[in-house]
C-alpha positions as a Markdown table, in Angstrom:
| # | Residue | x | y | z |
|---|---|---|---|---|
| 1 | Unk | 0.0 | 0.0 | 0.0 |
| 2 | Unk | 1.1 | 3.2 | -1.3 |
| 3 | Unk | 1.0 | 6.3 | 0.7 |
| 4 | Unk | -0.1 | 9.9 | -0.4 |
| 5 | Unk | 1.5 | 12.5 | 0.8 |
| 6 | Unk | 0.4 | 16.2 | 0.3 |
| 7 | Unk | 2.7 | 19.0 | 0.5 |
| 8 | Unk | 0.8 | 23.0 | 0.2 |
| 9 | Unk | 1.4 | 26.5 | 1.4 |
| 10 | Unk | -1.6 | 28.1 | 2.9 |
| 11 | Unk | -2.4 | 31.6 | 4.4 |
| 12 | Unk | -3.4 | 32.0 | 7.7 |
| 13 | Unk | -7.4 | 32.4 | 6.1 |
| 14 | Unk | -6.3 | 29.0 | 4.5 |
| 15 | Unk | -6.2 | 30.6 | 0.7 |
| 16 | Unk | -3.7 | 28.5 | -0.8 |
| 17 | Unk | -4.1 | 29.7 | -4.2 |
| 18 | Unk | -1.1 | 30.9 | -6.9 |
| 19 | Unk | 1.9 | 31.1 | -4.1 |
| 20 | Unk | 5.0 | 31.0 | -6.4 |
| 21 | Unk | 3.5 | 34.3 | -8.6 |
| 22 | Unk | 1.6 | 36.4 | -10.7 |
| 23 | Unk | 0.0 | 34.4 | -13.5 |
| 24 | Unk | 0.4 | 30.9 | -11.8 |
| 25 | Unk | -3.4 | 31.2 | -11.1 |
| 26 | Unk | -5.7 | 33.8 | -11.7 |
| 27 | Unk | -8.9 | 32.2 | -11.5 |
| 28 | Unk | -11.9 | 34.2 | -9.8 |
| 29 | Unk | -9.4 | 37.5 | -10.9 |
| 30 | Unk | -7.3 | 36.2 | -7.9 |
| 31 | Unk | -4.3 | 39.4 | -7.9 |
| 32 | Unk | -2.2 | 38.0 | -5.4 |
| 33 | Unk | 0.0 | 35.9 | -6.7 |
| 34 | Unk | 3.6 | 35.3 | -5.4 |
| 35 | Unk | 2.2 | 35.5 | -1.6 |
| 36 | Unk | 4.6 | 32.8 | -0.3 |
| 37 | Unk | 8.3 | 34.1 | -2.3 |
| 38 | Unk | 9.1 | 36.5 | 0.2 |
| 39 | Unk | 9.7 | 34.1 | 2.9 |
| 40 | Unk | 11.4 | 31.2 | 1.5 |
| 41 | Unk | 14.8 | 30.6 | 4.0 |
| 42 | Unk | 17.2 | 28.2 | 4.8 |
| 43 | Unk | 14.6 | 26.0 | 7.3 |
| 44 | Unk | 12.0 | 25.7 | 5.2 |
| 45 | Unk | 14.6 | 24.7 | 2.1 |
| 46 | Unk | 15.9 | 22.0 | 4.5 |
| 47 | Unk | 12.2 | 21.0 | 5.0 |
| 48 | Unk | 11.6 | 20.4 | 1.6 |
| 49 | Unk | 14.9 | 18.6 | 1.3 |
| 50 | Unk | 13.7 | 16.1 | 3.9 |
| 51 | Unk | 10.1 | 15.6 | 2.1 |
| 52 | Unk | 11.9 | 14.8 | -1.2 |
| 53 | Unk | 14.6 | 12.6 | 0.0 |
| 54 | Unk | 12.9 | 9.9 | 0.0 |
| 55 | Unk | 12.1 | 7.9 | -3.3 |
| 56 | Unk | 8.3 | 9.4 | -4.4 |
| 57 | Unk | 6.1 | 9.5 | -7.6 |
| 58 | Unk | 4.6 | 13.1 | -8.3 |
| 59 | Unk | 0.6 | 13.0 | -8.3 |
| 60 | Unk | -0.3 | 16.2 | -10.2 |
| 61 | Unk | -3.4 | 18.5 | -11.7 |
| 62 | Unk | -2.5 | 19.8 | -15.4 |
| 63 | Unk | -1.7 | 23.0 | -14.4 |
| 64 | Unk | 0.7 | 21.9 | -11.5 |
| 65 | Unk | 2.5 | 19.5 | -14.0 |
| 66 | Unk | 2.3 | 22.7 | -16.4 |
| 67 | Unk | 4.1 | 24.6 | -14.1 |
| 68 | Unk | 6.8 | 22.4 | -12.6 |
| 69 | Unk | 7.2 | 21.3 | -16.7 |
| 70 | Unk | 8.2 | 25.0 | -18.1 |
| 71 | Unk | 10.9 | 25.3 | -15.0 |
| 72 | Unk | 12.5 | 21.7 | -13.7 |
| 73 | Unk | 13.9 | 20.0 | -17.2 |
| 74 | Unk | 16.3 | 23.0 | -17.5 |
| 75 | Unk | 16.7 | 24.5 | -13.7 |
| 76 | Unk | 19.7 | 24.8 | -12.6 |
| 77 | Unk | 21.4 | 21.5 | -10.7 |
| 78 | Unk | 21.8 | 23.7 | -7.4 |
| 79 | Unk | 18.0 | 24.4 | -7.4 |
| 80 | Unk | 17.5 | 20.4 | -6.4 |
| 81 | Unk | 15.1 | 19.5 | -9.0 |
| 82 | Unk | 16.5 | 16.2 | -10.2 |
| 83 | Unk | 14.4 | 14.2 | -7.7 |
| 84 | Unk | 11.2 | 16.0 | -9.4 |
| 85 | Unk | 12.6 | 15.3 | -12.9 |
| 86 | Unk | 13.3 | 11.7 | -11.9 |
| 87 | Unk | 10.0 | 10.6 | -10.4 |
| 88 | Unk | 7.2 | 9.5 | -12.4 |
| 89 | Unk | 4.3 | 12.3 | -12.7 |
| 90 | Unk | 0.5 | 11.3 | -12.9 |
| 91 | Unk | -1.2 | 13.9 | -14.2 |
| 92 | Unk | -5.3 | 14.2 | -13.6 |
| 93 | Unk | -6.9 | 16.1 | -16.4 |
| 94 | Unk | -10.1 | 16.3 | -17.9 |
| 95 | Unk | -8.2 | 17.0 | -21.1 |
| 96 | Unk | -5.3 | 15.2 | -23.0 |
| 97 | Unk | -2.6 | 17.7 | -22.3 |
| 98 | Unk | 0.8 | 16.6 | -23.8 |
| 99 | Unk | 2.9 | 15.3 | -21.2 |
| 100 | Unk | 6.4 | 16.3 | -22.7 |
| 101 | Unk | 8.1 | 16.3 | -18.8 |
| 102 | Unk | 8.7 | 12.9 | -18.2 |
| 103 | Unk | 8.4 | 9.8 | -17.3 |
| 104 | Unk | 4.3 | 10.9 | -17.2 |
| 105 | Unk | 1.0 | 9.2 | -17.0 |
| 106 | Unk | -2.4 | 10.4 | -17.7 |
| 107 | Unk | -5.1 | 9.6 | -15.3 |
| 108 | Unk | -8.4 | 8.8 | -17.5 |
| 109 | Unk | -11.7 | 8.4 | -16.2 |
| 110 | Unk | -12.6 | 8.2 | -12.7 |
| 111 | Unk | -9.3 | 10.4 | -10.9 |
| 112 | Unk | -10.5 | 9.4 | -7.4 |
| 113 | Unk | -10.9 | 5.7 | -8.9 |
| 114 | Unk | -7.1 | 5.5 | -10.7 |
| 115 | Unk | -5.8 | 7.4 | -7.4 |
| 116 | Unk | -7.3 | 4.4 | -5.1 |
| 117 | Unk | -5.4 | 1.6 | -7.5 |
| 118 | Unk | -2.6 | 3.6 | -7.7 |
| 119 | Unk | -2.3 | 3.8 | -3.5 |
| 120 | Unk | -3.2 | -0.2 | -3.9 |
| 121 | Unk | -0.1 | -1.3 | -5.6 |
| 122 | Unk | 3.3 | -1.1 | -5.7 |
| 123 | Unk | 6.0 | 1.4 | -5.5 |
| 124 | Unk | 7.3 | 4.5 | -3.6 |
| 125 | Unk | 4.9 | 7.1 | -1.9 |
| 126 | Unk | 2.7 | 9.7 | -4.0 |
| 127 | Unk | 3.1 | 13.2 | -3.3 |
| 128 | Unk | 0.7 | 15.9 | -4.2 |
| 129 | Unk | 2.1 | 19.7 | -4.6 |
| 130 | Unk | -0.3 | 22.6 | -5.6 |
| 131 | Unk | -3.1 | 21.0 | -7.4 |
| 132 | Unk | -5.7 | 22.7 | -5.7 |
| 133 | Unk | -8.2 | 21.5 | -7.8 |
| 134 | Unk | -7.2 | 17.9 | -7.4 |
| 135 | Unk | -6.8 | 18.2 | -3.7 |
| 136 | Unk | -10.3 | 18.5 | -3.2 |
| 137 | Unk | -11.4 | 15.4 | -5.3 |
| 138 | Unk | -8.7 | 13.5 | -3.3 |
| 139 | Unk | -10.0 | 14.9 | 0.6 |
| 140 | Unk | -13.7 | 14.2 | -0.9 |
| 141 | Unk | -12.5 | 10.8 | -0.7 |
| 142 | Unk | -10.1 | 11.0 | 2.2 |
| 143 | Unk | -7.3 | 9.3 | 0.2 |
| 144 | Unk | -4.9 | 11.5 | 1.6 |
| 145 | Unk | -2.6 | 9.7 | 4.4 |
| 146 | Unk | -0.4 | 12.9 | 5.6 |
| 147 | Unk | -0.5 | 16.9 | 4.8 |
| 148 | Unk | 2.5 | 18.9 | 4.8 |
| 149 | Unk | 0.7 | 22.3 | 5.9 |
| 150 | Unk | 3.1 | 25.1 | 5.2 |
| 151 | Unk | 1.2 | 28.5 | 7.0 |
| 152 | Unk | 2.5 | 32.2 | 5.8 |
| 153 | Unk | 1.8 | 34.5 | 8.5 |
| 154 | Unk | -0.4 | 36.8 | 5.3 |
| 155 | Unk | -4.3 | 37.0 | 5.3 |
| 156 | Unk | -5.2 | 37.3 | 2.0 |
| 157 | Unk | -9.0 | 37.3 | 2.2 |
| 158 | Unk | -10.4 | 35.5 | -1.1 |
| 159 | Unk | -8.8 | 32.6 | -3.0 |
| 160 | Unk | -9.1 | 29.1 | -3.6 |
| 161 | Unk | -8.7 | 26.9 | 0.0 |
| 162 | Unk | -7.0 | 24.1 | 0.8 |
| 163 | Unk | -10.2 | 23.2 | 3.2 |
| 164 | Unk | -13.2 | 24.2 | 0.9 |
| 165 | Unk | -16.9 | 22.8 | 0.9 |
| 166 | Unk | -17.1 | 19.1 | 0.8 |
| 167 | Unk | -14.0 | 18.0 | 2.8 |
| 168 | Unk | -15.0 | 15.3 | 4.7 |
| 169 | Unk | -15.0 | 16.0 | 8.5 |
| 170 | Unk | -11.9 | 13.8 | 9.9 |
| 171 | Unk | -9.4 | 14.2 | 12.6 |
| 172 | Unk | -5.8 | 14.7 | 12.3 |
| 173 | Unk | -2.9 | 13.8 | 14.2 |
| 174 | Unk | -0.1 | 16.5 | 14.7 |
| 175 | Unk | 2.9 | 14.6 | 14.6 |
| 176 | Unk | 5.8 | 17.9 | 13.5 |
| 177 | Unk | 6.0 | 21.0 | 13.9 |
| 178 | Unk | 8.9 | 23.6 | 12.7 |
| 179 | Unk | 8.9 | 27.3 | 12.4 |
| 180 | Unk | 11.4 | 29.3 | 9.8 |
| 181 | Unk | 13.3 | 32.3 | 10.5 |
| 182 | Unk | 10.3 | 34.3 | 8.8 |
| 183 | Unk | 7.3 | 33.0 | 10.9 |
| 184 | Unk | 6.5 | 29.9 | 8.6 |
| 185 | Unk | 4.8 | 27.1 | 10.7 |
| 186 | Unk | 5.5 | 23.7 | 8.8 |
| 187 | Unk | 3.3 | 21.2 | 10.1 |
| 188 | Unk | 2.9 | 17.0 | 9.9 |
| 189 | Unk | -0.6 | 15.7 | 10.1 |
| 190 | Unk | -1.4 | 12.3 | 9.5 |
| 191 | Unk | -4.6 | 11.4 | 9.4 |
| 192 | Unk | -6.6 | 9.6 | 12.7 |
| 193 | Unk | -10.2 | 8.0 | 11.8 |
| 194 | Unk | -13.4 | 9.9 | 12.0 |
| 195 | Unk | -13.9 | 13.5 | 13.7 |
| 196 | Unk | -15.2 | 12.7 | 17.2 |
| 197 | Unk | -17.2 | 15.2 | 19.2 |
| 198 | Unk | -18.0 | 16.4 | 22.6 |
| 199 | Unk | -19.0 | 19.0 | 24.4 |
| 200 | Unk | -18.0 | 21.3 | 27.9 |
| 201 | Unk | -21.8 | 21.5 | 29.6 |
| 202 | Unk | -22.1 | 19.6 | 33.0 |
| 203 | Unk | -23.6 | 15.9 | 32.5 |
């Protein structure tokens, strides 16, 4: 069994919408783009060092792959992007996009379906970057075994969420916590069974 790892940035308001720059996303007219750049140091680089150093496949959205496809092939060696370039990417698309960054699979039909048999065989773990779209098909399903929650001390008001309508209501297990030099709190959750509640009145 495969595990599925998801690794996003997120404002405080939970917006986690177009965080690398302007034109990465501008859905809904969304003129913030480039949020999280101003805070990148040497903690969380080390953070992300750890997360990808370990074998993983990349499970992508079209426009992720798109993305990570016009800058890894030819980024420089220092940037650390031969683990990315390596790994196999499946791409979830309602389209048929070419898939020129390989090695690449399209996911047809059913994405929460192909996702579920991917988990169900062999190989390393899948990890999920950006993809905002495809994160909410995969927490409709709660196929999702650990988040990497990344939160910028920014409100940003309006965006797409990593939370929206239609998560299913689950519980989550804290097990990391690290904070960079500029106030980025890089959390671990795995996920624990069912959301239990209670409540503070007298019996």
């Amino acid at each position: 069994m495969r595990k599925l790892l998801v690794t996003t940035f997120v404002s405080l308001d939970g917006v986690m919408q177009a965080p690398g720059g302007p034109g990465e996303d501008d859905d809904g007219g969304f003129a913030y783009g480039g949020w999280s750049v101003h805070h990148w140091d040497d903690t969380m680089a080390d953070a992300m060092s750890r997360i990808m150093g370990a074998p993983f496949d990349l499970l992508l959205g079209r426009r992720t792959y798109e993305i990570f496809a016009s800058f890894w092939p030819t980024a420089p060696e220092e940037a650390g992007g031969q683990p990315l370039n390596d790994a196999t990417k499946y791409v979830a698309s309602r389209s048929r996009p070419e898939l020129g960054w390989g090695p690449a699979v399209l996911l047809e039909g059913d994405v929460a379906e192909r996702v579920s048999e991917l988990k169900a065989g062999d190989g390393p773990e899948l990890q999920v970057h950006g993809s905002g779209n495809l994160l909410q098909t995969l927490l409709r399903r709660s196929l999702i075994d650990e988040f990497h929650i990344w939160r910028f001390p920014v409100v940003i008001g309006s965006g797409k969420r990593l939370f929206a309508d239609g998560a299913i209501p689950a519980a989550l297990r804290l097990i990391s916590t690290t904070v960079s030099t500029t106030g980025v709190v890089i959390e671990t959750y795995e996920a624990a069974g069912e959301l239990v509640t209670g409540t503070f009145a007298p019996e």
